[in-house]
N, C-alpha and C positions, 0 to 999 in steps of 0.2 A: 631759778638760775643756779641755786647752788644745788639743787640734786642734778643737775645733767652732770657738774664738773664733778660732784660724787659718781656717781654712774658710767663715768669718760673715764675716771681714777683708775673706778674697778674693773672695768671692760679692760683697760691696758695691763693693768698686772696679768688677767687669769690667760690674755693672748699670749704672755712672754713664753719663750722655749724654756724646758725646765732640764736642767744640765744635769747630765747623769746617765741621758739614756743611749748615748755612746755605746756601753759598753757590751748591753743587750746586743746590739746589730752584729758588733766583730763576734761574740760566741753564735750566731745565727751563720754570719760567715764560714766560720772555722767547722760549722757543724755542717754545713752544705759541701763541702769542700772533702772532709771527713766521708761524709755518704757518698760523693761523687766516684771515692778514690775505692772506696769497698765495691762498690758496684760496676764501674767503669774499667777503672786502671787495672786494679789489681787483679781482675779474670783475663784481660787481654795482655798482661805480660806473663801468665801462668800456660794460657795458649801458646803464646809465642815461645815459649821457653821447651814445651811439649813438642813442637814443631819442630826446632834446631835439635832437639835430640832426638825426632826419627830419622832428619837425613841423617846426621852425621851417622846415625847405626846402619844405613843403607846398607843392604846385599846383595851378591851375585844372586839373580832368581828373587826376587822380591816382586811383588805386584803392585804397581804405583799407579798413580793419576795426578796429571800436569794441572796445574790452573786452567790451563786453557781447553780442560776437559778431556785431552788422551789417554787411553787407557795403553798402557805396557808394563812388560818386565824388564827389569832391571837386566843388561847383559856387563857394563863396564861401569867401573869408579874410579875418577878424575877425582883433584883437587878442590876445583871447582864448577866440572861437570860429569853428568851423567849419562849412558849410553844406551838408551834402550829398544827394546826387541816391541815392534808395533803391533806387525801383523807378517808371518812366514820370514822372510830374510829384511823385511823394511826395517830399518833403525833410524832411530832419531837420537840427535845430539841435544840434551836441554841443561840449562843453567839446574843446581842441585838445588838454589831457591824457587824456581819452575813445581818442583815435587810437593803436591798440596797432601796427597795421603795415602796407607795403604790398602788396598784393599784383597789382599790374599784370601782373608776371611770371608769376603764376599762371593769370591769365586767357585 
């Protein structure tokens, strides 16, 4: 009878949590978070930033493509939109956020 309450004793101490290992998980945290922002964030605000500086350098005669997949040149610059030349005298009016990229070099 007195080894089971020996063995009950020892069984309970070696289940206890052992305090300390906190602080392992928050550096596990901080290092995923860390990696998320190297690989995630920080290329998709470097896009975005490359972005706002080709509209804003727009030109008269620039060769563009819409998100929504149109191809034209640039004829006019607005504020906040853009005018451009589709196909022969067709124009289109699109927002300057519309302009996904150039592709002059393509052409």
């Amino acid at each position: 009878m007195r080894m089971i309450t020996i063995l009950q004793a020892a069984g309970g101490a070696a289940a206890a949590p052992q305090a300390g290992g906190g602080g392992m998980m928050w550096i596990m945290i901080l290092a995923m978070i860390a990696i998320m922002w190297l690989f995630m964030i920080r290329p998709q605000r470097k896009q975005q930033k490359e972005l706002e500086q080709f509209r804003s350098g727009l030109q008269k005669g620039d060769k563009v493509v819409t998100v929504g997949g149109i191809y034209g040149t640039v004829d006019e610059i607005k504020d906040t939109t853009v005018l451009i030349r589709v196909d022969g005298d067709t124009k289109l009016k699109v927002s300057k956020n519309a302009i996904q990229k150039d592709f002059s070099a393509n052409a």
